[in-house]
C-alpha positions as CSV (number, residue, x, y, z in Angstrom):
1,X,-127.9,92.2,-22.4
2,X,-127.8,94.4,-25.3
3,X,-124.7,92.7,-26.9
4,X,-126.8,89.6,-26.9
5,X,-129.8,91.0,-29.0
6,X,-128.4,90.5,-33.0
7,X,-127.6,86.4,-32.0
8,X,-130.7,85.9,-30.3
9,X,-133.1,86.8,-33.0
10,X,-133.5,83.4,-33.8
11,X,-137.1,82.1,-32.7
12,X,-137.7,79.7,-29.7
13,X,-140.6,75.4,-26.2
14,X,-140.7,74.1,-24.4
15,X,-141.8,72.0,-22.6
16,X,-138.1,70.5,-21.2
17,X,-139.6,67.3,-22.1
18,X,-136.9,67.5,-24.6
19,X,-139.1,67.3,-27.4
20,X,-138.5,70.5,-28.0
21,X,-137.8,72.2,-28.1
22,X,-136.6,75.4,-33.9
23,X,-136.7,77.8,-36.4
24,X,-135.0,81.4,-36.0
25,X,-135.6,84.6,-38.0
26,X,-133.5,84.9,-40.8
27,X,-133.1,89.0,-40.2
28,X,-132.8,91.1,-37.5
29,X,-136.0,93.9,-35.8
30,X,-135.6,97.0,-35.8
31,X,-135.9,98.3,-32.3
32,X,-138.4,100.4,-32.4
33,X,-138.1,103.9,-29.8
34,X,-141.3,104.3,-27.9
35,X,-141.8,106.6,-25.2
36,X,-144.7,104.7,-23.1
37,X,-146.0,101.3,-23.2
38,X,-149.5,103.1,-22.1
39,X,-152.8,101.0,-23.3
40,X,-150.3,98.1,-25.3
41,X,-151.8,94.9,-27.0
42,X,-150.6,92.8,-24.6
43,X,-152.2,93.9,-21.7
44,X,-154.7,91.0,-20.5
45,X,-155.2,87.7,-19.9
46,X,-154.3,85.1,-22.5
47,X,-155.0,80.9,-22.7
48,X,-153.2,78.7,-24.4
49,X,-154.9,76.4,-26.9
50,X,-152.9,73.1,-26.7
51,X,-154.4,71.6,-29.6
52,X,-153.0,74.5,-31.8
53,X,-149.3,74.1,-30.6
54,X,-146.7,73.3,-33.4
55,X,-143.6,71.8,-32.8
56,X,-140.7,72.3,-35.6
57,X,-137.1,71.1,-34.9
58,X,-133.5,72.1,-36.8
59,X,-133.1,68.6,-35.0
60,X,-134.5,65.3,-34.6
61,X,-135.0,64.7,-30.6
62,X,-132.3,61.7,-30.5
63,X,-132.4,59.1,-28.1
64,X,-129.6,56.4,-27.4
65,X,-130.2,53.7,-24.9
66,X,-127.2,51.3,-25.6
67,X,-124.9,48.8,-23.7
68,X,-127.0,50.2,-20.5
69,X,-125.8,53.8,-21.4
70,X,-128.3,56.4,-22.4
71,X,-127.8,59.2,-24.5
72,X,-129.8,62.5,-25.5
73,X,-128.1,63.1,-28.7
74,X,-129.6,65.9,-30.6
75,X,-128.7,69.4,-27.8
76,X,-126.0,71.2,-27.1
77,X,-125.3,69.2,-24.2
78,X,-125.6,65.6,-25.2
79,X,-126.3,64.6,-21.5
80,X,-125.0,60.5,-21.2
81,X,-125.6,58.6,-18.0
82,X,-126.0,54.9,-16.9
83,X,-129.7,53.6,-17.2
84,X,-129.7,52.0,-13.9
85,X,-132.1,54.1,-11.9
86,X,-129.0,55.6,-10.0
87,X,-129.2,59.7,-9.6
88,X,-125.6,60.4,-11.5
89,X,-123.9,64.3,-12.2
90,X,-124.3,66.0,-15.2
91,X,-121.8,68.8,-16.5
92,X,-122.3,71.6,-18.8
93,X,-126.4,71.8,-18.9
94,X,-127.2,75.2,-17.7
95,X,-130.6,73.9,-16.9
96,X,-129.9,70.7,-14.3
97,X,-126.8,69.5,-12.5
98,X,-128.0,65.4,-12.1
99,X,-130.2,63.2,-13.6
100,X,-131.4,59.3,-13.5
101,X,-132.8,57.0,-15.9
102,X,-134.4,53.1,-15.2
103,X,-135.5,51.4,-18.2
104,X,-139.2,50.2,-17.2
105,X,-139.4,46.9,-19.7
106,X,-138.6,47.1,-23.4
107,X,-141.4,49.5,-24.2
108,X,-140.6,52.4,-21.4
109,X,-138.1,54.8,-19.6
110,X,-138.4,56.9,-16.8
111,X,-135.7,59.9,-16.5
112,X,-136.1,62.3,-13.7
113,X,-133.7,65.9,-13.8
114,X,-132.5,67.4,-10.5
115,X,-130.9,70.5,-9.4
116,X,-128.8,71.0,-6.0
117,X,-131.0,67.5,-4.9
118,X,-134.4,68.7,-6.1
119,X,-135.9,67.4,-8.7
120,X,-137.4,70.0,-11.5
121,X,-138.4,67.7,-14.2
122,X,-139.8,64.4,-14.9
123,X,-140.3,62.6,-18.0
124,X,-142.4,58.8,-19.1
125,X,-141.8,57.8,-22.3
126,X,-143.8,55.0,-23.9
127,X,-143.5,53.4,-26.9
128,X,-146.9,52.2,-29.2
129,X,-147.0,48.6,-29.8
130,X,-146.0,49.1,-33.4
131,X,-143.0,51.3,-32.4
132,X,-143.5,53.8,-34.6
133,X,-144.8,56.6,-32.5
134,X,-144.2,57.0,-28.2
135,X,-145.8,59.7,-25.7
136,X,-144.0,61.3,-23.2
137,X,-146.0,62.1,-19.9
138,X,-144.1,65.1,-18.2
139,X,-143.8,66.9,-15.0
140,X,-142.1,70.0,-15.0
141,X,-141.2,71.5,-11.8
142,X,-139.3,74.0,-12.1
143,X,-141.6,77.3,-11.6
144,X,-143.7,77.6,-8.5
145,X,-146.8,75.5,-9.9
146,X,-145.9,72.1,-11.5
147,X,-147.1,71.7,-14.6
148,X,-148.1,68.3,-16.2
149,X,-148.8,67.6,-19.7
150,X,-148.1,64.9,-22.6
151,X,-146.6,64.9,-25.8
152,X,-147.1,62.9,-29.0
153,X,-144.0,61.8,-31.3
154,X,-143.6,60.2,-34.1
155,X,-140.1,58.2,-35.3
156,X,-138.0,59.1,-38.1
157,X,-136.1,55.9,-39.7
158,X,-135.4,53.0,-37.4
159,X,-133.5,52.2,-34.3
160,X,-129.7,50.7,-34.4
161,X,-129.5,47.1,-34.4
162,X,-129.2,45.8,-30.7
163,X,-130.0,49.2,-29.0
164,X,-133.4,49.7,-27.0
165,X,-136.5,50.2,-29.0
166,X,-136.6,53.9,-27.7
167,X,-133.2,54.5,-29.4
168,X,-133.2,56.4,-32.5
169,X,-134.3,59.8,-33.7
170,X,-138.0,61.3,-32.8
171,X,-140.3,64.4,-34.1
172,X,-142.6,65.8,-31.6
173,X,-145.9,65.7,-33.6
174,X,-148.7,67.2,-31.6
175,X,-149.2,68.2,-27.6
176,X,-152.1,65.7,-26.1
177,X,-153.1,67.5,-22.9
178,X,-151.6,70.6,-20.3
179,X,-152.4,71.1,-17.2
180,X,-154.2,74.6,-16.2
181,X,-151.1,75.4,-14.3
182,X,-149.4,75.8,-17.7
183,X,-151.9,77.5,-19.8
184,X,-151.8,81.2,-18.9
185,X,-150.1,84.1,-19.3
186,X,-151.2,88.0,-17.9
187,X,-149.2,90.8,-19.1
188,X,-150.0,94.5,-17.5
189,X,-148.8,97.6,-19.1
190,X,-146.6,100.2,-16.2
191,X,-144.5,103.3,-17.3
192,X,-142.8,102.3,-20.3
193,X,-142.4,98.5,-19.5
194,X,-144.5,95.2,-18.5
195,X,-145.1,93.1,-15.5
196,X,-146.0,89.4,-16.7
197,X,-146.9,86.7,-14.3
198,X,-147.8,83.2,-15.7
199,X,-150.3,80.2,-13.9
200,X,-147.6,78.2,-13.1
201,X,-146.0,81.1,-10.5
202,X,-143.4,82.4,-13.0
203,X,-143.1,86.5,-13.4
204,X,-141.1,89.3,-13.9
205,X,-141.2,93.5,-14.2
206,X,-139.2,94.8,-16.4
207,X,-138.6,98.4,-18.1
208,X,-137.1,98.9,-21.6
209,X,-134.2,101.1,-21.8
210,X,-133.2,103.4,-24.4
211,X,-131.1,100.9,-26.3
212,X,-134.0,98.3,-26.7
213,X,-134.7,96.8,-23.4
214,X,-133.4,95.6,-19.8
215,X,-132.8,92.7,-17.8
216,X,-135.0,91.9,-14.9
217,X,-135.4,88.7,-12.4
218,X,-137.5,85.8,-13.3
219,X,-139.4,85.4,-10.1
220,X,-140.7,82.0,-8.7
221,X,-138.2,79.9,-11.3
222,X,-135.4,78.5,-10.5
223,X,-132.5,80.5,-8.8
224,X,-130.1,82.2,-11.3
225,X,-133.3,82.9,-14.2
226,X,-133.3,86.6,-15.6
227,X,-135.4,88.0,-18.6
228,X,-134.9,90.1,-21.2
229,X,-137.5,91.9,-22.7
230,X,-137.4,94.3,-25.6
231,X,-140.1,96.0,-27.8
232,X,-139.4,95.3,-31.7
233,X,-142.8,96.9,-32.5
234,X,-146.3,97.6,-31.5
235,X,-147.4,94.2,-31.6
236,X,-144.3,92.9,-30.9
237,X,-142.3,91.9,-28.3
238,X,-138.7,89.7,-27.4
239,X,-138.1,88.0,-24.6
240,X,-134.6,86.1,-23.8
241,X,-134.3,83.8,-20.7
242,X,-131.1,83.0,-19.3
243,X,-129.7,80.4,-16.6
244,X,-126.9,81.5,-14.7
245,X,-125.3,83.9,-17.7
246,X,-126.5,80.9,-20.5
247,X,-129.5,81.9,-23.5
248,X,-131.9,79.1,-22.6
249,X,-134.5,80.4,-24.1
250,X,-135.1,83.2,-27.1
251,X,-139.4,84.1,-27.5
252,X,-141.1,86.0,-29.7
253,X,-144.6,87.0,-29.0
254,X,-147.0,89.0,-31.6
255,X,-150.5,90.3,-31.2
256,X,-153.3,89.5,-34.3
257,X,-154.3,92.4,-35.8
258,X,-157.4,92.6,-34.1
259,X,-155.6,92.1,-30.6
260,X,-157.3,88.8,-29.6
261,X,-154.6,86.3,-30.5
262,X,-151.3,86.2,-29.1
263,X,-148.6,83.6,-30.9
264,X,-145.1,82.8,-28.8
265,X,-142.8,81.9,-31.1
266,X,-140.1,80.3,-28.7
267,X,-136.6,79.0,-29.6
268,X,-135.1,76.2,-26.9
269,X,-131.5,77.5,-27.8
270,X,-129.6,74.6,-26.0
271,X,-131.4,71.9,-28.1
272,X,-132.7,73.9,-31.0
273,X,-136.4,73.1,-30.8
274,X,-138.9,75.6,-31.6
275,X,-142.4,75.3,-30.0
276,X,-145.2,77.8,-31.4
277,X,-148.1,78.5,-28.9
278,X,-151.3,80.2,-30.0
279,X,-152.8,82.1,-27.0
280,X,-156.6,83.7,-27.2
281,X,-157.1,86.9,-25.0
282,X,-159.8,86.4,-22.2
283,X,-162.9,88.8,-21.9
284,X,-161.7,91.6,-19.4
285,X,-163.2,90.9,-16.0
C-alpha cells in the first residue's frame, strides 16, 4: 500500500447515505519514524458528537429521477436503475453489486443497496412541503452492528422541468440523530501499532512498517475491506480503506492539543464527499 500514500492525502464520511460523502490536503505528511507507539494520544475511548459533524462536498449530491429512470449523478459511479421497486445489477461500484428504488408518492423514495443478495444499506428520503430542503433516514448495514441515523439537506437551484421533485442537486447541511451503534471508536496502543475496534463491530490490528505503515484486515465489515494505517505525527494518524483493491475511503484523525478531542477528517473518494466528525475522549474506566 505504500505506492498508494502521495494520492491518498486528500481528506475523507460517510455515512453511504450518499450525502457524503470532500476536501483533501493540498500537501503531502511527512512520515514521521517512530520507534514505539507506547502511551499514544489515541489510546481510549472516544464519542462522537453528532451535532458537531460538518459536511463539505467538491460535489453537489445529484439526484435524477426521470422518465421512471433514476440517477445518482454526482460519484464516480453514477449508479442508474429503473425506479420500479425491482432489485436490478449495478456495475463498477466497489461498494454494492445491486440496488432498488420505488418512488413512494411525489414527495418520497426508498432505495435499498445489496451485496451477493444481502442488503447493506438503506436509505428514505423525504422532501419538506416547500421542497427546498429533504431528510434522508438511513440504515447502514454493512459492519456487524447496524447503524441508523438521519441526515438534513438542503437544495441548490431547482429541479428540471418534468423530472420528480427529488431530482436536482443537494448539500447535506447538518446530521439530525445516530444511533449509539455508530458513535464510538476505541483505539489501544501495542508494540509499535494500534488495535481499533468501533460500536458498530468494525476493527482492525495493524503495525506500521518502516516505510510508513501496513495493511491489515478490516474485521466484522464486509468481505474484501483492508486498512491502512500510517503515523504522519504524534497526534496524527492516516487511515485508507479499501474494497476489493478500490480507495473507498481516505481518514485523517488528529488529537487536540490537550488530548481530549479527536477530529476524523474523512474523504468518501468514490463520491468526493468529505464528512468531519469531532470525537470527545471518555474518562478512563
Amino acid at each position: 500500500m505504500s505506492s498508494q500514500g502521495d494520492r491518498r492525502l486528500a481528506v475523507e464520511c460517510s455515512v453511504r447515505a450518499r450525502a457524503h460523502c470532500i476536501v483533501g490536503l493540498a500537501t503531502a505528511l511527512a512520515v514521521l519514524p517512530l520507534a514505539s507507539l507506547a502511551s499514544t494520544p489515541f489510546a481510549g475511548t472516544w464519542t462522537v458528537d453528532p451535532q458537531r459533524t460538518e459536511f463539505l462536498s467538491m460535489l453537489p449530491f445529484g439526484l435524477s429521477i426521470e422518465h421512471g429512470i433514476y440517477k445518482r449523478t454526482s460519484c464516480a459511479v453514477p449508479d442508474e436503475v429503473p425506479a420500479d421497486g425491482i432489485e436490478h445489477a449495478v456495475t463498477g461500484d466497489p461498494l454494492i453489486d445491486a440496488m432498488s428504488v420505488h418512488l413512494v408518492g411525489e414527495r418520497a423514495v426508498d432505495i435499498v443497496q445489496t451485496v451477493k443478495g444481502v442488503v447493506v444499506w438503506r436509505g428514505w428520503y423525504s422532501l419538506a412541503r416547500d421542497r427546498r430542503s429533504m431528510t434522508l433516514r438511513f440504515e447502514d448495514d454493512r459492519a456487524t452492528q447496524p447503524v441508523t441515523g438521519s441526515i438534513l439537506f438542503e437544495r441548490l437551484g431547482e429541479p428540471g422541468s418534468g423530472m420528480h421533485a427529488l431530482s436536482g442537486s443537494w448539500r447535506p447541511s447538518r446530521m439530525l440523530d445516530l444511533s449509539a451503534s455508530g458513535r464510538t471508536l476505541t483505539f489501544e496502543d501495542t508494540d509499535n501499532g494500534l488495535i481499533m475496534r468501533a460500536s458498530d463491530g468494525r476493527s482492525f490490528t495493524n503495525t506500521f512498517g518502516d516505510r510508513g505503515g501496513e495493511t491489515a484486515p478490516l474485521h466484522g465489515y464486509l468481505d474484501g475491506a483492508m486498512v491502512y494505517v500510517s503515523r504522519r505525527a504524534p497526534n496524527k494518524l492516516q487511515i485508507n480503506r479499501t474494497q476489493n483493491g478500490t480507495l473507498v475511503e481516505f481518514t485523517i484523525g488528529t488529537v487536540s492539543a490537550d488530548g481530549q478531542q479527536l477530529e476524523l477528517g474523512q474523504l468518501d473518494e468514490q463520491c468526493q464527499a468529505k464528512t468531519t466528525w469531532m470525537l470527545r475522549k471518555q474518562p478512563a474506566s
